[in-house]
C-alpha positions in Angstrom: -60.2 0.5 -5.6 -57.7 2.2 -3.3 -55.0 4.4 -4.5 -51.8 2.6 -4.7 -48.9 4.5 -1.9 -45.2 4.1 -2.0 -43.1 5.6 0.9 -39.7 6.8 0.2 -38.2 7.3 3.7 -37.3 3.5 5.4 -37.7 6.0 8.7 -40.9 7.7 8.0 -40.5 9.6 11.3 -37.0 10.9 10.0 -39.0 12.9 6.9 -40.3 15.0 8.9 -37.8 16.5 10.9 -37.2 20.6 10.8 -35.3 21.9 7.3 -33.0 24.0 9.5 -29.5 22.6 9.6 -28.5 21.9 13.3 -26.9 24.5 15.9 -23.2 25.3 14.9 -20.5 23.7 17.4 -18.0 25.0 18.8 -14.6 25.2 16.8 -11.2 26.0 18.1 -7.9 27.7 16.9 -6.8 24.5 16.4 -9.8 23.8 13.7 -9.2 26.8 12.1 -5.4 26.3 11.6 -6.2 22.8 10.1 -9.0 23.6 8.0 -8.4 27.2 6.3 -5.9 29.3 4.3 -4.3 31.1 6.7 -1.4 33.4 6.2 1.0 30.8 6.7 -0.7 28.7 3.7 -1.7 31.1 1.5 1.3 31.8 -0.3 2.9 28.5 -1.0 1.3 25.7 -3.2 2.8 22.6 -3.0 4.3 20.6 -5.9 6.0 17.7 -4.4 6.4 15.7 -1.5 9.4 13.2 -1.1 9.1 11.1 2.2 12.0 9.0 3.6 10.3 6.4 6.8 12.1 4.2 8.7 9.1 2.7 10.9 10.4 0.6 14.1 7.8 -2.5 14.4 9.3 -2.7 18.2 8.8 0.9 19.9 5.7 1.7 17.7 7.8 4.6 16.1 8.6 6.0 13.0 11.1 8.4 11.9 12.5 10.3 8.5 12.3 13.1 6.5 9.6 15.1 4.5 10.9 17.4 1.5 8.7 19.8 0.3 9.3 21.4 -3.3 7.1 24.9 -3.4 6.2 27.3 -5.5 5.9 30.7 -3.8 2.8 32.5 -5.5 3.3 35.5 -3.4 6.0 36.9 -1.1 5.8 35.5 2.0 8.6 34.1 5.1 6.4 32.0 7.6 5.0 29.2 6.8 2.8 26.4 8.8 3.7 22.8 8.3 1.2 20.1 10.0 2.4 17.6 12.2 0.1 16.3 14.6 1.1 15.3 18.5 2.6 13.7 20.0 4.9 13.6 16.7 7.6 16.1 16.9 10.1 18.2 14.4 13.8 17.9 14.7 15.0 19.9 12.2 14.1 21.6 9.1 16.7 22.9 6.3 16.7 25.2 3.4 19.4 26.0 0.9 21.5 24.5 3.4 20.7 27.0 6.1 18.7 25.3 9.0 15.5 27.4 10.1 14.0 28.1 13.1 9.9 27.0 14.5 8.1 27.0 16.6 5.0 24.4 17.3 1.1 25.4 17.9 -0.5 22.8 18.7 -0.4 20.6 15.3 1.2 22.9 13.2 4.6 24.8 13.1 5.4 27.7 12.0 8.5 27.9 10.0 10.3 31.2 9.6 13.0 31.5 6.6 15.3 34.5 6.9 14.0 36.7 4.5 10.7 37.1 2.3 10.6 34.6 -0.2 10.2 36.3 -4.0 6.7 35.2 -5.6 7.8 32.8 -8.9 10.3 30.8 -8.1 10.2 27.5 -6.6 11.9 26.4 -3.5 12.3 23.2 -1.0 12.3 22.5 2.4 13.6 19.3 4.1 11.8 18.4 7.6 13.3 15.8 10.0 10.7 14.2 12.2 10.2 11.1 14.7 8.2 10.5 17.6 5.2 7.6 18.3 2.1 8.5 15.9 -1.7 8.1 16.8 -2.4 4.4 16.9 -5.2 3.3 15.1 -7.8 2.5 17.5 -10.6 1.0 15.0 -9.0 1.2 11.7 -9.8 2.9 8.8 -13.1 5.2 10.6 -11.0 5.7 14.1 -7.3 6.0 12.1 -3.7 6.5 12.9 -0.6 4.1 12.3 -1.4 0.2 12.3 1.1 -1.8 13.9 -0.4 -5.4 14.1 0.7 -9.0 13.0 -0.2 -11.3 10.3 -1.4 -14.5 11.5 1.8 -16.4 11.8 3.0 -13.7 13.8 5.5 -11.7 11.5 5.1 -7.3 11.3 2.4 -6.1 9.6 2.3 -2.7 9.0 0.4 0.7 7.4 -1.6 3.9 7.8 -5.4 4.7 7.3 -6.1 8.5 8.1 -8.7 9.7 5.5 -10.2 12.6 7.9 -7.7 12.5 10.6 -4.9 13.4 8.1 -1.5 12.8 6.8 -0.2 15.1 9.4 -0.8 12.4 12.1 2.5 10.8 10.7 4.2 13.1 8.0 5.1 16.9 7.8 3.1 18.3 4.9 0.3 21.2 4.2 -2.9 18.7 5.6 -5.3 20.7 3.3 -7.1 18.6 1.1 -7.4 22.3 -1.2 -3.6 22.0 -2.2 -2.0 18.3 -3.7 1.3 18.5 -5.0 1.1 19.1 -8.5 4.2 16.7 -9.4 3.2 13.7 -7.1 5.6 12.2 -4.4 8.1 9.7 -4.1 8.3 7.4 -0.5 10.8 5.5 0.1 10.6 3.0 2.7 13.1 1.0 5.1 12.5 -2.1 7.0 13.7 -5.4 8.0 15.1 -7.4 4.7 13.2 -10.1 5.4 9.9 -7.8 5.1 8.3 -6.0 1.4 7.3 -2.4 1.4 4.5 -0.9 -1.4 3.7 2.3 -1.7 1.6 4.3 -4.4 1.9 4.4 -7.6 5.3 2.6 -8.9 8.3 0.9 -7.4 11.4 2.6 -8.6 13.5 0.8 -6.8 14.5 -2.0 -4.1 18.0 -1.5 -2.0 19.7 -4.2 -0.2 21.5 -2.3 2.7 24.3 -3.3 4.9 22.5 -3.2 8.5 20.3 -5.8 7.5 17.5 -3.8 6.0 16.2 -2.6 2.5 14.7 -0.2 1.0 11.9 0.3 -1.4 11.5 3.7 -3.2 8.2 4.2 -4.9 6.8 7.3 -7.2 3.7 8.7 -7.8 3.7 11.2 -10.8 0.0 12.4 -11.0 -1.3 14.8 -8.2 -2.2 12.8 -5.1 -4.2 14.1 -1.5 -2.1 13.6 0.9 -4.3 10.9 2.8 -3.8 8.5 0.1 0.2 8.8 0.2 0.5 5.1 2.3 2.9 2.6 3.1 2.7 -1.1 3.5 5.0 -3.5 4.9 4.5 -7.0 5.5 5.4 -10.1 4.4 4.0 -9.3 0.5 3.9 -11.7 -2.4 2.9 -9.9 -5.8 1.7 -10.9 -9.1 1.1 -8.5 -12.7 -1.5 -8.4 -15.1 -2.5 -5.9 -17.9 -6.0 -4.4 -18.8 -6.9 -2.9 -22.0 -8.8 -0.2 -20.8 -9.9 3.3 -22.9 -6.2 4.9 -22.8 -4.4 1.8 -23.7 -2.4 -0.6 -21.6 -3.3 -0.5 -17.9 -0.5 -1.8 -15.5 -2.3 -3.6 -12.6 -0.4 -5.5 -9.8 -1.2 -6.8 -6.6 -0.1 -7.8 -3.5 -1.2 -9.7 -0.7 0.2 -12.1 2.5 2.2 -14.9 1.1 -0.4 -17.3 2.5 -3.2 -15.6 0.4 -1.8 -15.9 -2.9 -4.5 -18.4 -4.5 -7.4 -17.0 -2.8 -6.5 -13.5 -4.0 -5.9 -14.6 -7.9 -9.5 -15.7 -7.8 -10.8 -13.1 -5.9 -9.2 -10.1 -7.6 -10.2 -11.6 -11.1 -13.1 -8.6 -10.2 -11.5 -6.0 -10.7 -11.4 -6.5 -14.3 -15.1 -6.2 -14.6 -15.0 -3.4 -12.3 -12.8 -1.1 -14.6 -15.0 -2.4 -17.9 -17.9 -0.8 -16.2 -16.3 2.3 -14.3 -14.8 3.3 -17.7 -17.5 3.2 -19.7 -19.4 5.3 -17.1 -16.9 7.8 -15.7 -14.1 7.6 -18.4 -10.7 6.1 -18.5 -9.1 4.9 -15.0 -7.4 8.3 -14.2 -4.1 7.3 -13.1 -2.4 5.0 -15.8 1.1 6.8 -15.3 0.7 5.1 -12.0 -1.0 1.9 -12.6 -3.8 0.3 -10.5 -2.9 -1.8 -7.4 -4.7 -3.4 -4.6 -2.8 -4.1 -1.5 -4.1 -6.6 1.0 -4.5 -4.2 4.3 -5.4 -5.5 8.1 -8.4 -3.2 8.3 -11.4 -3.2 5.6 -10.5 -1.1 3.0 -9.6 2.5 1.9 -9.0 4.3 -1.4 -5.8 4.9 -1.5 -4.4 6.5 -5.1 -3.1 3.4 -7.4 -2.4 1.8 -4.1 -5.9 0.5 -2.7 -6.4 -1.2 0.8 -8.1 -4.4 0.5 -9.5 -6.3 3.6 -12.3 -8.3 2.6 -11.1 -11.5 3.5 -11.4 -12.2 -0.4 -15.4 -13.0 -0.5 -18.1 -10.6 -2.0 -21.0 -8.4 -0.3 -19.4 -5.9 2.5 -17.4 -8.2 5.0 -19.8 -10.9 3.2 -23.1 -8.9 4.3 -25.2 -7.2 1.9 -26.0 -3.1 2.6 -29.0 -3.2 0.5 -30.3 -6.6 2.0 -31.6 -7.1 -1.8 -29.4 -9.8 -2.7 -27.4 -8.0 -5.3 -24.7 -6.7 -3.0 -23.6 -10.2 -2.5 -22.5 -10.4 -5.9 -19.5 -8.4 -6.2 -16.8 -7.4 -3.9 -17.6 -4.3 -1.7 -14.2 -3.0 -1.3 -12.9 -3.4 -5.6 -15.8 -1.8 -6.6 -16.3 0.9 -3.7 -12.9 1.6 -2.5 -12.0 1.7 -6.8 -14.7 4.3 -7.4 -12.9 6.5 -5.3 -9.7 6.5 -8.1 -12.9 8.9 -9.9 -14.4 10.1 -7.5 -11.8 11.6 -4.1 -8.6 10.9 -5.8 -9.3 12.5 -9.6 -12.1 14.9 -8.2 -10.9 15.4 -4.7 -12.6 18.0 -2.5 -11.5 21.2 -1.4 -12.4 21.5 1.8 -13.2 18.3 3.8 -17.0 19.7 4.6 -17.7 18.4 1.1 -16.9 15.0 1.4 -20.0 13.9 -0.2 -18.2 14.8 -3.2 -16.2 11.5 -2.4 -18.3 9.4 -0.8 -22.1 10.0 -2.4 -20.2 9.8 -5.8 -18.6 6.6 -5.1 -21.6 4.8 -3.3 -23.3 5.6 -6.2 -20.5 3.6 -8.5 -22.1 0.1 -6.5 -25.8 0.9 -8.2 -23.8 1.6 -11.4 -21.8 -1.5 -11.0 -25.5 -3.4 -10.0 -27.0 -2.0 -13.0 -24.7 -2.5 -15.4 -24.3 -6.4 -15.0 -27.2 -7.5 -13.7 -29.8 -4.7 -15.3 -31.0 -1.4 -14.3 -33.9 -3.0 -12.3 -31.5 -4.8 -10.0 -29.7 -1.3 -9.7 -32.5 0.2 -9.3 -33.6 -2.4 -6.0 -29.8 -1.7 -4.7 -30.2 2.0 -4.0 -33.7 1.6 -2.9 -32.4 -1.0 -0.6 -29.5 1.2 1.1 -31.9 4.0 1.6 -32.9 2.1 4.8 -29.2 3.2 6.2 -29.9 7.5 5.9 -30.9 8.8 9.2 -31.3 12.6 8.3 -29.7 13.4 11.4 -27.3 16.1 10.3 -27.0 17.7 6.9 -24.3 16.4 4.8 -22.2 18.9 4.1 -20.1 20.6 7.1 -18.7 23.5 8.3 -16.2 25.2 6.0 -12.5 26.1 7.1 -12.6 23.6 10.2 -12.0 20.3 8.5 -15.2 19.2 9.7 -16.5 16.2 7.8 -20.1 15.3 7.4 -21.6 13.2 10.6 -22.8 9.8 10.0 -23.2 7.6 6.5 -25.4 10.1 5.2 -22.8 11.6 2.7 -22.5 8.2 1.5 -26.0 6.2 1.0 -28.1 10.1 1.1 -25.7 11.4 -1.4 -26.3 7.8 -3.6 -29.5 8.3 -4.0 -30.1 12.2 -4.3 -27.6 11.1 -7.4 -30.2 8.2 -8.0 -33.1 10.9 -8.0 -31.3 13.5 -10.4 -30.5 10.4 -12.8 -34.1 9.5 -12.9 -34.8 13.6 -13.2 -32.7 13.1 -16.5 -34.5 11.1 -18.0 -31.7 9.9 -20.2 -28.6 7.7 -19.6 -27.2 9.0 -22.9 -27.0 12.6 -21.2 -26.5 11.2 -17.9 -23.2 9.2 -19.0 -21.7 12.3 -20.4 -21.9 14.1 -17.3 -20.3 12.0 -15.2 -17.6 11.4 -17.7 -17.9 15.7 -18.1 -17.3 15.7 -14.4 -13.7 14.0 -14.8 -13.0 15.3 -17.6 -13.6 18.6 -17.0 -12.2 18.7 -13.6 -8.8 15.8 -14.2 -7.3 16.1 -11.1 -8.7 19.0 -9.5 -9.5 19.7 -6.2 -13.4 21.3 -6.2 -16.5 22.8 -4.2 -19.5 21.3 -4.4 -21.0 24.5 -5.7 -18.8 23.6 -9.1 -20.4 20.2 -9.2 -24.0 21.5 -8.6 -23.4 24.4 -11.5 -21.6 21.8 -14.2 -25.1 19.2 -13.4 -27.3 21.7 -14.0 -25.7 23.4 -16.9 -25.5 20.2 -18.8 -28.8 18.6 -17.7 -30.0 21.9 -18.7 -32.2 21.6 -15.4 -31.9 24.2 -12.8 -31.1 21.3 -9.3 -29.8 24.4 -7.1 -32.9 24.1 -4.8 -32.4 20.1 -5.2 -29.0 19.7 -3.8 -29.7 22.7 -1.1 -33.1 20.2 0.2 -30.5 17.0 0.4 -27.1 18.4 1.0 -27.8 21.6 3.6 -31.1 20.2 5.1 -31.9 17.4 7.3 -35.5 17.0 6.4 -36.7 14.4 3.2 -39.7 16.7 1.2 -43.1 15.0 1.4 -45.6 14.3 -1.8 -48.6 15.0 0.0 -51.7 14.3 -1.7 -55.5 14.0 -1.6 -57.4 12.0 -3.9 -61.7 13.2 -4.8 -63.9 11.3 -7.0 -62.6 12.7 -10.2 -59.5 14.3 -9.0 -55.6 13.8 -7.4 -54.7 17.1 -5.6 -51.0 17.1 -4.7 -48.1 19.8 -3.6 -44.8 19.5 -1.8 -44.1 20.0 2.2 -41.6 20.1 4.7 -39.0 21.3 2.1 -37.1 24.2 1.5 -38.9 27.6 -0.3 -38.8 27.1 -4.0 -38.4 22.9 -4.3 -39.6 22.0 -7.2 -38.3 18.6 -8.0 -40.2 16.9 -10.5 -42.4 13.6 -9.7 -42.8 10.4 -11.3 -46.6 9.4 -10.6 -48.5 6.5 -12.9 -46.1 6.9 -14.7 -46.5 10.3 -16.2 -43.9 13.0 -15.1 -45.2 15.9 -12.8 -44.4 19.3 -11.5 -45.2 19.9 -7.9 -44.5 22.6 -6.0 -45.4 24.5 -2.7 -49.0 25.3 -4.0 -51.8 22.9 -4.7 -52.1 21.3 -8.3 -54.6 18.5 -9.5 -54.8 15.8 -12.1 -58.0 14.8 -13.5 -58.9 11.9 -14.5 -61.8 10.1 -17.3 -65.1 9.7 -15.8 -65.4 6.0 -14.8 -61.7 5.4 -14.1 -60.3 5.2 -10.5 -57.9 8.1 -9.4 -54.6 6.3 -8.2 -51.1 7.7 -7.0 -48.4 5.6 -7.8 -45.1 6.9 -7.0 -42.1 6.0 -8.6 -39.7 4.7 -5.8 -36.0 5.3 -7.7 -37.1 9.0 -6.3 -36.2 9.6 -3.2 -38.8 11.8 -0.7 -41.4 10.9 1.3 -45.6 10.2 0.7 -48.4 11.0 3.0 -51.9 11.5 2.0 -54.2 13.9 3.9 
């Protein structure tokens, strides 16, 4: 009888690739002002942001104002605000006195007259205008979306997750600093057109030039790529969910002519916060209430506000990732772009290198989802069935204090199943649970590294996954089980990894301990030495 061999990589070739991360680009001044603390960020933290927008459908413009409420956590008199060209500054005003700036590039540097005193808390108001970025394949190539709805009428928005809020709105664009108190927009347009923003609408103003304005407030810490307006021709309708924390206000709102096909359709997202809640804890944002706006691109997780573009059918656009069958059951965009109010908008990422924090976490949420209604074996066949989509072509975390995002899907289906792997490492769903509850618990809207994620797993799994999340996160190449089988024998060891893997195997069902060195099993005299691999473990087989 031949030994029984299960391959982990759906690109063999790609397992074998060198473990060294690849050559370091090149950045420029301009990475650095986005991406790090610099002198002009590092002595303000932001609390608040309240944005008045007036966008005009007919020039492709926008204009308004940004105030910023501060605290100043040490002295300090120049401070960089982002803004991103060919959107311009007009004016900015403090305590009534305007203050000078100057531009670089994307930023500005703002001078007050006189060294602010650590303590107390301040606020700036910024005048702005000009003709933002224009979404060129919205929400992966982003900027401002000015498009119509099918009968022709303005349809309106923002997707700029990576790009930045800064392509449209003065703010600090440094995913390290949310304002602590939330942020209010308040939006004008035609009367005969609805605006929604995040969390909830405070109010709606009739004006006298024949326009009106809707003024919405989000009271919970939000990134700034989340804070987006909508306008269109918007119908809405209100339910309730009894979630963990009580009542949970969810509304939506879609294109008048959608109405019916988005009350069936959306009658998802109640099983998608039974399951998310009893994984990851309560929906992290009742003050704000849960919404799903219908977008003109795919999707994005915007905070109590999400975009929805699925055309109201299940799978992703109505394909299935996994080609397994079971992502054809549930719609992509509730439960992906839903995970995201855990995992990116509770637990949001420092720097935007460790986006995998985001997106691994949340890719992860659709095998949840899988598992929990239809059985861990069809959860199990999900992630297995994404791992065709990894390439290993980059590692998956960036460069630091350059807002440079991962390259490629890896973050998401990689980071999915190195999560799968560690689950299975567990060996208990009990303990498993209560980590990823721990997780937002532990860090309620925070802002994180991924080295505080990899220390609270491994403290609480009381397993030491340091050299783990170094093989998948900071390494291109997939280790290999290599193994050689003898009459009465199974020799086996790890390759092409990192010094000191030791990630433990599944094999006939029996756990093992490889490592760098040969080890053997041995087996009964007249039984037939096999090597069956558990597949919900993700690295490669080869035997010599």
């Amino acid at each position: 009888m031949k030994a029984v061999i299960i391959f982990f990589s759906c690109i063999c070739s790609m397992g074998f690739l060198s473990c060294h991360a690849q050559p370091n680009p090149v950045f420029t001044h301009a990475d650095s002002l986005r991406g790090s603390v610099g002198p002009g960020r590092a002595w303000w933290d932001v609390l608040k942001y309240d944005v008045r927008l007036t966008p005009d459908y007919k020039n492709r413009s926008i204009s308004g104002t940004s105030s910023i409420e501060f605290r100043v956590v040490k002295p300090g008199n120049s401070m960089q605000i982002d803004l991103q060209e060919p959107m311009n500054i007009t004016g900015i005003t403090w305590n009534n006195t305007r203050l000078t700036f100057r531009r670089d590039g994307n930023a500005f540097f703002v001078g007050f007259p006189s060294m602010l005193n650590a303590g107390k808390s301040e606020t700036i108001s910024i005048d702005f205008e000009g003709k933002p970025v224009i979404a060129k394949r919205p929400p992966w190539d982003g900027g401002w979306i000015f498009t119509q709805d099918r009968l022709g009428r303005p349809w309106m928005t923002v997707a700029c997750q990576g790009l930045g809020a800064s392509v449209w709105m003065p703010c600090k664009d440094w995913q390290g600093d949310e304002p602590d108190n939330g942020s209010s927009l308040s939006i004008t347009v035609p009367d005969t057109l609805v605006a929604v923003g995040n969390g909830r609408l405070k109010e709606k103003k009739i004006n006298r030039d024949g326009t009106a304005t809707f003024s919405w407030v989000v009271v919970n810490p939000i990134n700034n790529y989340n804070i987006i307006p909508y306008i269109g021709k918007y119908v809405t309708w209100h339910e309730d969910y009894q979630g963990e924390k009580g009542r949970l206000d969810c509304d939506y709102w879609v294109l008048d002519y959608h109405l019916d096909s988005a009350k069936r359709q959306f009658k998802g997202v109640d099983s998608m916060l039974r399951c998310f809640e009893y994984w990851m804890g309560p929906y992290p944002f009742y003050e704000d209430g849960y919404k799903l706006v219908e977008a003109p691109h795919l999707g994005m997780e915007h905070q109590s506000a999400i975009a929805y573009g699925n055309k109201f059918r299940e799978g992703y656009s109505g394909k299935d990732l996994s080609e397994t069958g079971w992502g054809l059951k549930w719609d992509f965009i509730i439960v992906h772009e839903s995970g995201h109010e855990w995992f990116g908008n509770n637990i949001t990422s420092k720097d935007i290198a460790d986006e995998w924090l985001h997106e691994g976490f949340t890719n992860y949420t659709e095998t949840l989802y899988t598992g929990y209604y239809f059985g861990r074996e069809a959860g199990n066949a999900y992630n297995f069935g994404i791992r065709k989509n990894i390439t290993n072509k980059s590692p998956i975390i960036g460069h630091y204090g350059v807002n440079d995002g991962p390259v490629g899907t890896d973050e998401y289906y990689k980071g999915g199943n190195l999560l799968h792997t560690i689950r299975q490492v567990i060996n208990d769903d009990s303990l498993f649970r209560r980590i990823l509850r721990g997780l937002n618990k532990t860090f309620y809207h925070e802002t994180v590294t991924t080295k505080q994620v990899e220390n609270y797993i491994s403290k609480q799994a009381k397993i030491d996954f340091s050299k783990v999340f170094d093989q998948y996160l900071r390494n291109t190449a997939i280790p290999v089980l290599e193994y050689s089988i003898s009459t009465k024998t199974v020799r086996y060891r790890w390759t092409n990894c990192i010094a000191g893997f030791a990630l433990p195997a599944k094999v006939n069902g029996q756990w093992i301990k490889p490592t760098e060195k040969w080890r053997e099993l041995t087996f009964a005299q007249g039984s037939t030495p096999t090597f069956i691999v558990d597949r919900n473990l993700y690295f490669d087989v080869k035997t010599q």
